[in-house]
N, C-alpha and C positions, 0 to 999 in steps of 0.2 A: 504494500500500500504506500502514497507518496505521499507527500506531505501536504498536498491539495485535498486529503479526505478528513484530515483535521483541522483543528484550528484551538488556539489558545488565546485567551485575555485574561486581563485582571479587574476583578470582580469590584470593581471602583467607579464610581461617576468622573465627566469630565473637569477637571479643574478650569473655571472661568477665570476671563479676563477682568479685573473691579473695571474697570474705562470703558471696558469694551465686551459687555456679555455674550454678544453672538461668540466671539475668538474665545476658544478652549484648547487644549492641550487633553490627550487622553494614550492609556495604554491598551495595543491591541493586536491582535493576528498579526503577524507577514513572514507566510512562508513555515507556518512553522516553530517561529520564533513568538515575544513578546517585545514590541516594540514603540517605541511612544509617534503619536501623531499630534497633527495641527487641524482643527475641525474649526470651518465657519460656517455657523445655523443659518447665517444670512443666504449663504449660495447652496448650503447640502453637504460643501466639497471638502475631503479629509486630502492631506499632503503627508508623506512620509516622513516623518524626522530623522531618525534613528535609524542605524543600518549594522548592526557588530555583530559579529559571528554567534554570538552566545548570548545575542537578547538585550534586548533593555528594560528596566521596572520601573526606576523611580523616575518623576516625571513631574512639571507643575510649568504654569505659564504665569507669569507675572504683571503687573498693572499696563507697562508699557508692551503688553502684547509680543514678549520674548520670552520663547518655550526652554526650558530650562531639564536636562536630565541628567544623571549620573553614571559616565564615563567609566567603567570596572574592570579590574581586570578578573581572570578567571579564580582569585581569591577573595573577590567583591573588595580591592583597596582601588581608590582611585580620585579622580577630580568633578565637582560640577562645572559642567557647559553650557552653553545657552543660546542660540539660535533667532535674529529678530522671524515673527510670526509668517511674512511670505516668503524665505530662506535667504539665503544668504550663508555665509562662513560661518564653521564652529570656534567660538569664542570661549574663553577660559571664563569661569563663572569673576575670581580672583587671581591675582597673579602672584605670586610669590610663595603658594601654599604649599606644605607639600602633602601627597597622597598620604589617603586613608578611609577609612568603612564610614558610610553617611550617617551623621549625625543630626539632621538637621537642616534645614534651609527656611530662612524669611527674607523678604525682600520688601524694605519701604517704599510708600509711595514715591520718592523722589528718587529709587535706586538706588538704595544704602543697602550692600549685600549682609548679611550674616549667616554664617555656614558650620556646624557642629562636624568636626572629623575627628575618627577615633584611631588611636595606635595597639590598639589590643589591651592596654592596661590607666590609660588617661583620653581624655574628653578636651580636644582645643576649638574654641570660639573664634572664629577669624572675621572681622570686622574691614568694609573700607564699598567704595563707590562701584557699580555694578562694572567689570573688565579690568578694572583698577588694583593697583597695588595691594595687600590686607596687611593688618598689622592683628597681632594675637592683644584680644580681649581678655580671656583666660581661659587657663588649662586646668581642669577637672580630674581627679585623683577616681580613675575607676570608670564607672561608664557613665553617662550622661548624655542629654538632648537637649537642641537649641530646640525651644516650643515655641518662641514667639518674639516680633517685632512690631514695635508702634508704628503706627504709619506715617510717623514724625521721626523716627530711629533713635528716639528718646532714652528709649528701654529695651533690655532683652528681657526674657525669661528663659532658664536650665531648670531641666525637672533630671532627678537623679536621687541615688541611694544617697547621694552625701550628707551626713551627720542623721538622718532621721526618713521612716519610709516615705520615699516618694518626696522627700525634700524638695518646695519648690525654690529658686532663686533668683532673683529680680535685679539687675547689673544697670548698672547707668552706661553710657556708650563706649566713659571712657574706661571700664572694668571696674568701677566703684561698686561696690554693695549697697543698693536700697532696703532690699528685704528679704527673709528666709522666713520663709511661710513653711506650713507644718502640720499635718493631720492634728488632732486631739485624741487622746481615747486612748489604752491600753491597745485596739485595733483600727484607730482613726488614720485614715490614711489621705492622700490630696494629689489631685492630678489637675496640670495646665492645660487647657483648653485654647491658647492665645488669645492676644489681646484684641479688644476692639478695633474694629477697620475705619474708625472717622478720628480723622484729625482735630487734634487740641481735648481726645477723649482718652488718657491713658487708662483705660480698664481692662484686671486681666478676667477671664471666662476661668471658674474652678470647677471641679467638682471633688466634695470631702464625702468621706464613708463618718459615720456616727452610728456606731452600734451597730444595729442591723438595719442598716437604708443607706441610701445615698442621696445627697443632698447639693441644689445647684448653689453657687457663692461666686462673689466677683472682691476682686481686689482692687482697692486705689492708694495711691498715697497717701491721698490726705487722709483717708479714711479706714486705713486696714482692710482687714475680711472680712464681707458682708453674706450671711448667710440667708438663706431663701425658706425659711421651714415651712411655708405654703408649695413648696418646689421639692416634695420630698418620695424618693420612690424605696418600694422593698428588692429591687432587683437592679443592676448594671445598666448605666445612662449615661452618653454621652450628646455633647451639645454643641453647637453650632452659632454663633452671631448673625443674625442676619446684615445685610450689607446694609454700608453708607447709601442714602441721597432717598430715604422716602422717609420723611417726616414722621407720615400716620405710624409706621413702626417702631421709632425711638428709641431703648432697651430692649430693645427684642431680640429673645435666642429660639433656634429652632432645636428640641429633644429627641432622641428617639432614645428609646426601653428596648432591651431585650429581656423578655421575661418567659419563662418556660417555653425558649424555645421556637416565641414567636415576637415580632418587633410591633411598639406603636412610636405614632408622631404626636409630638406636643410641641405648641406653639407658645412661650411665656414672654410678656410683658410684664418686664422687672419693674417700670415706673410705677404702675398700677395693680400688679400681684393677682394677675389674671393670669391660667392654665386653660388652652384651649385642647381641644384636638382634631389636629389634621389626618382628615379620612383617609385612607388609601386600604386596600386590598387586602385580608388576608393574609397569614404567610410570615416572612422575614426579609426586612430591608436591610440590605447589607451595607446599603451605602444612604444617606438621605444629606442635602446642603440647602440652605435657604439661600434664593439669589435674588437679582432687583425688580421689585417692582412687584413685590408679595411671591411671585414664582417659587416653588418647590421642586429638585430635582432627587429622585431617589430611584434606589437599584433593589426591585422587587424579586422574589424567588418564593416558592413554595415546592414540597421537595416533589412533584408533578412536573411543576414547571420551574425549564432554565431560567436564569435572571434575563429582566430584560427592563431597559431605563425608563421612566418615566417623566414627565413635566406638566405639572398644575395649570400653566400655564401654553400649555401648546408647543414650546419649544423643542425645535429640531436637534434632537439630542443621537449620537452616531449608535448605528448599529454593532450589535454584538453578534460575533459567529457563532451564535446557540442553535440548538434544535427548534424545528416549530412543534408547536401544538404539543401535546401531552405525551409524558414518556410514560410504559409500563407498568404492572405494580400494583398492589393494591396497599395503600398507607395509611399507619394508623398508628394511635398513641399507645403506651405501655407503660402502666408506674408498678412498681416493686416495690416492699417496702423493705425496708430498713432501720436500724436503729437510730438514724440523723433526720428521720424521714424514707420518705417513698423515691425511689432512684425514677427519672424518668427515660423511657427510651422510644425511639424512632424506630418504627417496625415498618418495612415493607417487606411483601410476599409476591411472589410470580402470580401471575392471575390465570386462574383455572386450576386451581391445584386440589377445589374442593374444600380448602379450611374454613372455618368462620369467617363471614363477612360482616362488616360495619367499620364507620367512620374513630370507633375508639373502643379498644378492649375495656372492661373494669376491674378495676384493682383487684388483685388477689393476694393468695398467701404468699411468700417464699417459699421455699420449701428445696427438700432435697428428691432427687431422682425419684419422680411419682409413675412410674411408667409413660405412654406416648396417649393416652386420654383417648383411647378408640381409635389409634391411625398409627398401629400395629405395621412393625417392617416385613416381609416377609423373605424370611432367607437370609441369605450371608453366601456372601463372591468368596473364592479361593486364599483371599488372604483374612479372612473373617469380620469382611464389614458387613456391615446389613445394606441388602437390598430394597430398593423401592419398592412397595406393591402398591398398588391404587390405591387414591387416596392419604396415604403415607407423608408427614410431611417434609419439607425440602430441608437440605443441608441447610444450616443454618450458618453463616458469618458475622461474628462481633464486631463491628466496625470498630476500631476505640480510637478517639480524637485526641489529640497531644494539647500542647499547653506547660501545663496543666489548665492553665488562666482562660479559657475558650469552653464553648460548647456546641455540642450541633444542634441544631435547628428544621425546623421545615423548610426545608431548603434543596434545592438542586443538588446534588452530590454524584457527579461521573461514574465515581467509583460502583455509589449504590446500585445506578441504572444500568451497567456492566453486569455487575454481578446477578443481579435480579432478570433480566434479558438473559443470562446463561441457566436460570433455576435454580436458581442460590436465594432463599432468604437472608435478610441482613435487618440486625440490627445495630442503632446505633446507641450508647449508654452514654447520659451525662449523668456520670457516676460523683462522687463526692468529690469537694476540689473543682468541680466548673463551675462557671458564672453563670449569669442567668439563673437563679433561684437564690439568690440574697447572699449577704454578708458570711453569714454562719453558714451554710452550704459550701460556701467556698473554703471557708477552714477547719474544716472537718477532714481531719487526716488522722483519727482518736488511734488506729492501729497500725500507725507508722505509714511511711510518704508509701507511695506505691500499693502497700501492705491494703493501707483500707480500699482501693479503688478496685482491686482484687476480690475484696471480700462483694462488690456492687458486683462484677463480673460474675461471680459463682453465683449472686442471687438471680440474676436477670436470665441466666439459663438456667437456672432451676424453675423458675417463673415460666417463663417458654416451653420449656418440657412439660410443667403441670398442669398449662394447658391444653396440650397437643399440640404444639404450633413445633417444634422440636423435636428431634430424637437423640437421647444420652450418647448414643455412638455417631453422630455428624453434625461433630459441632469445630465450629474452626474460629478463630483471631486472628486478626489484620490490626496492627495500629502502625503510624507515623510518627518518627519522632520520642515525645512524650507517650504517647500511644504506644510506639514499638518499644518501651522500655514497659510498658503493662503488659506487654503480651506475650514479654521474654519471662518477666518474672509471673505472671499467672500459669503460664507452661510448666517452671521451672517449681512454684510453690503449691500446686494442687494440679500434679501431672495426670492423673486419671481422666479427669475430665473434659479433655479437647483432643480430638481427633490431628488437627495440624495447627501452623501457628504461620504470619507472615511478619515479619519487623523489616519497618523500611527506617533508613538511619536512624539506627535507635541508644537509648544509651544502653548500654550491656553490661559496663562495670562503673558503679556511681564514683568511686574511687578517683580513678583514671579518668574519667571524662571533667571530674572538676578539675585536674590538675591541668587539662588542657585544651580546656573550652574556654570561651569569649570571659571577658570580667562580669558581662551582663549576668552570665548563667549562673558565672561563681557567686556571686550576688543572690542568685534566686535560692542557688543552691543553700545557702548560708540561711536564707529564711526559713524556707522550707525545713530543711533538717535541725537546727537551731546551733550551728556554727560549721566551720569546715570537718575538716575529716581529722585532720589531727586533734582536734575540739572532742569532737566526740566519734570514733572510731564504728561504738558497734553500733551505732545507729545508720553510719551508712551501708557498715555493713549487711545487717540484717534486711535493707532496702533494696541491695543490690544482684542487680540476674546472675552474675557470673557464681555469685555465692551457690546458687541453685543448678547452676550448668548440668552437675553430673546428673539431676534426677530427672531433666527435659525425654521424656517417653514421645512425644507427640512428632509425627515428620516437622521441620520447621524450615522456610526459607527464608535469609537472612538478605537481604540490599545492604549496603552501604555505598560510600561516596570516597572519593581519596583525597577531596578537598575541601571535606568538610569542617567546619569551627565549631560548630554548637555540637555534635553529636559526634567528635573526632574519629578517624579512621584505626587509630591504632586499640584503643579500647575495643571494639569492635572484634580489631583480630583476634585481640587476648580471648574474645570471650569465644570464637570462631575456634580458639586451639583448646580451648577446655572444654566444648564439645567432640571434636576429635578423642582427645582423652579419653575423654568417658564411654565413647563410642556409638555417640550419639546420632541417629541419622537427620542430615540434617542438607543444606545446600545454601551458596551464596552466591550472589550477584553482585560484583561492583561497577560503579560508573565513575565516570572521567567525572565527575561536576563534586559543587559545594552542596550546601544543605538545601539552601532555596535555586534551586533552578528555572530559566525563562523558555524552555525547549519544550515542546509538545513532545516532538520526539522521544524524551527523555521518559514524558509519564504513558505516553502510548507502550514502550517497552516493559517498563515494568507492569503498568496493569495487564499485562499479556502474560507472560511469565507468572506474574502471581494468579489470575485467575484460573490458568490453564493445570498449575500447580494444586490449588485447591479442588480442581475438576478431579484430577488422579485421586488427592489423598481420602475426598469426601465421597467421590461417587465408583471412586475407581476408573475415572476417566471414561464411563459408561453412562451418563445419565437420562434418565428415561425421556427427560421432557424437550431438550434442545441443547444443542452442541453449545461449548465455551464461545461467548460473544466477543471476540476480543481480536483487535486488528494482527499483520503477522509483522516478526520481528523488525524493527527499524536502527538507525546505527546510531542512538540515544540511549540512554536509562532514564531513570525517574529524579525528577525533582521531589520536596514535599507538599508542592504550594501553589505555583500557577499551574492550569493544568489544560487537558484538548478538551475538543468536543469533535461530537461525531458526524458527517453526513447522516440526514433520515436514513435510517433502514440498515445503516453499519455496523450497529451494535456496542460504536465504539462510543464509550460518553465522556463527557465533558468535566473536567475537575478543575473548580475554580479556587484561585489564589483570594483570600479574604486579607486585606490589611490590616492591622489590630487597632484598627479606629471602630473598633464597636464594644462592648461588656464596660469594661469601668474605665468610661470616656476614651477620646480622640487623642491617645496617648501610645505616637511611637515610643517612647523610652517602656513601655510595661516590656521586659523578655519574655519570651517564650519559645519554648523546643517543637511546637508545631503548630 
């Protein structure tokens, strides 16, 4: 298959021009790749920008209508460029900076650049006129993001671990400190949202956690932190300023919730302490921005249907290379309970299979292996799996989402419509540790990091089983990332129960992966566990898959990458050779790329290889209903993050890259392993 039968984008709305709303800048197809363009709504017409062998991601167009992206090399270190909007020559964002991993980019109204670049272990702020010289603002002890520029280049803000979580810090142009702002609370934490886009208005956009909710707040000088408690949700919200030059909206920010799963719009008027809500669709917005003139742009998805952009206002907003009309499947909700609560999960099933139909299963017990609830296997193949008989239900796949800080949603998911189009049930668990279900849902790790999110896994196929919707002998794990480090260790700590296992860059030994991942992760890692590994030894250890290597019973294929940061290659092997060891059978894939890849190519390989792999181990590569749906090998592997989509009728779906501008606010500095 050639690269014209997929197509890749990034699951993001266009970034507008403030001068100039028709002029956007967006990330999309070419070829195969991930590449930024130039879109004017006026005439229809998109222009290519970007052209590198290996993709481009990050991407924003600026006031004066120069599209702006990030220049990387294949270990993502590199420079911003920037582009005036009807072409012309690639211009250096600053001059004198030297390479390193984006940290950041704001651009004042007048083109005052500011730009965050990291060196693996510090955060530098380069400051100076858009083309022009930079001079270092300051340099950040660990990792850090530049989140924000006045539109007078007054002020910046850095959001970062330093001194306190989520630390925000407020810099005057010439690197003086205004302010360090600071969660409250035993678990209060605070993230930047940037500052107001109207001149002579320094205000920054917050959002604080307080207990369990989160809560909108803005900062001024003169005035501190102003908190909103008419503006207060129980689940992950991030928010949006609406733009300069319409009077009637004044303070106004545009919200969106993700809440169990599913997203809303709220519209708030700070002056007046009015909550509206703006309609739209069902489902999950992945992306939503207030623009001028009341206009709404958002990126709608339900796990039916691929994303596809909207505007309130009519606006020509470009097309996405998705599927049309409706994929496969019959989908429906799933809560398990739990000692923290009810886990909830994303259930799709092949359609025609005969199981219960309806738009939402209801709660049930947990439970341990109850039999298959009337939908009896009949027989067993030569190496002693059970065979399908009618009616019988389908292999089931655990999808498990990384992060940890993320959830999945009703939403479009390639991978799912793969599997499901092959006769694989999948579900997906936002198991404890994700967002989207409040403050205390997300800190609920009561039996160690990993350890509890395992204990959600064993309930949700027990759950599945006790309904019938499962069989104890065909049941398989996929996760990415944070996810392949659950799937390593739930193989490895309760081996009985999963048929096979897939980890695509995952961490393997907790160990080893802090000593040689980004400072973002050792950061995360540091939280999560509640200090490094020489701090407290068997807590990472107890957390850790390689610890469990020798009892891995289930086939498992492993991905990795050779140039990866966040999920590094050599832990990896370590835990690769202590399957060997033990004798465990098992298989690995590696690819030429980093953790986050922009290649369709890359995720069209691997979801081939992995589904085809789960065909053998779940059905014996015999399955009664419909061959593996999955395109044939291409001269890529897998990324974890931007992903293809399939021509109608290919089978082959769509896996889109999500920016981590959604759960707890518009905040690139949150880390996360997928």
């Amino acid at each position: 298959m050639t690269g014209s039968r997929y197509q890749v984008y990034l699951a993001a709305l266009p970034e507008v021009c403030a001068a100039d709303p028709a002029l956007m800048a967006f990330t999309a197809d070419a070829n195969g790749r991930c590449e930024v363009f130039a879109w004017d709504a006026g005439t229809g017409r998109a222009r290519q920008v970007t052209d590198r062998p290996r993709g481009t991601l990050h991407g924003t167009i600026d006031r004066d209508a120069n599209v702006w992206w990030f220049d990387e090399d294949a270990h993502g270190v590199g420079f911003w460029r920037f582009q005036p909007f009807p072409g012309g020559p690639d211009l250096p964002g600053l001059t004198g900076v030297p390479p390193g991993t984006p940290r950041g980019l704001a651009v004042s109204d007048d083109g005052i650049v500011a730009m965050g670049l990291g060196d693996g272990r510090t955060t530098t702020v380069h400051l100076g006129r858009r083309g022009a010289s930079a001079r270092e603002v300051t340099r950040v002890d660990r990792h850090a993001t530049l989140s924000g520029i006045t539109a007078e280049a007054g002020l910046l803000a850095i959001s970062g671990p330093a001194g306190s979580a989520h630390a925000v810090t407020v810099l005057a142009a010439d690197g003086t400190s205004r302010a360090v702002l600071s969660g409250s609370g035993e678990h209060g934490r605070l993230w930047s949202l940037g500052f107001a886009p109207t001149a002579g208005r320094d205000e920054l956009l917050l959002v604080r956690e307080d207990d369990d909710r989160y809560l909108l707040a803005s900062w001024r000088p003169e005035t501190g932190i102003r908190t909103y408690p008419w503006c207060a949700f129980d689940s992950e919200i991030t928010a949006r300023w609406y733009p300069d030059g319409n009077e009637d909206e004044g303070r106004t920010v545009l919200i969106r919730e993700d809440r169990h799963g599913r997203s809303t719009l709220y519209r708030a008027r700070l002056d007046t302490g009015t909550l509206t809500r703006v309609p739209t669709p069902p489902g999950s917005l992945l992306d939503a921005a207030p623009r001028a003139g009341g206009d709404v742009h958002y990126l709608w998805t339900d796990t039916a249907h691929p994303p596809r952009m909207y505007s309130t206002a009519g606006t020509a907003l470009p097309a996405l290379g998705t599927l049309p009309g409706r994929v496969p499947g019959d989908h429906r909700d799933l809560w398990t309970p739990t000692p923290d609560g009810p886990v909830h999960t994303w259930l799709s099933l092949p359609e025609g299979d005969g199981l219960p139909q309806g738009p939402e299963l209801p709660q049930g017990e947990a439970s341990e292996d109850r039999g298959t609830g009337g939908h009896a296997a009949r027989g067993r193949d030569a190496r002693g799996r059970a065979t399908m008989g009618r009616g019988a239900p389908p292999p089931v796949v655990l999808l498990v989402h990384g992060g940890p800080a993320d959830h999945d949603r009703d939403a479009y998911d390639g991978v799912v419509h793969s599997l499901v189009a092959s006769g694989f049930a999948v579900a997906r668990v936002n198991y404890r540790g994700s967002t989207g279900y409040g403050p205390r849902w997300r800190r609920a790790f009561g039996a160690g990091v990993g350890l509890t999110q395992v204990e959600d896994l064993v309930a949700v196929r027990a759950d599945l089983i006790g309904r019938g919707l499962a069989r104890p002998d065909a049941v398989g794990l996929w996760g990415t990332s944070w996810g392949g480090f659950l799937a390593l260790l739930a193989l490895g700590t309760r081996p009985g129960l999963w048929q096979a296992g897939v980890a695509v860059k995952p961490v393997a030994d907790g160990v080893a992966a802090y000593r040689t991942t980004t400072s973002a992760l050792r950061a995360l890692d540091e939280r999560l566990y509640g200090g490094t590994p020489d701090d407290v030894p068997e807590v990472y250890a107890r957390s850790s898959p390689i610890q469990y290597a020798s009892r891995v019973r289930a086939p498992l294929l492993v991905v990795a990458a050779t140039r990866d940061a966040k999920c590094p290659p050599g832990q990896v092997r370590g835990y690769l050779a202590a399957l060997r060891a033990a004798g465990a059978r098992h298989e690995s894939m590696w690819l030429d790329s980093g953790h986050d890849g922009y290649e369709g190519g890359d995720h069209v390989a691997v979801l081939r290889r992995a589904v085809v792999f789960l065909d053998r181990e779940l059905r014996g590569g015999q399955g009664p209903h419909r061959a593996p749906k999955t395109p044939p090998a291409d001269r890529r592997g897998d990324s974890g993050r931007v992903s293809t989509t399939a021509a109608a009728g290919t089978g082959i779906a769509e896996h889109t890259e999500r920016r981590t501008a959604h759960a707890e606010g518009h905040h690139p500095q949150r880390p996360a392993r997928g």
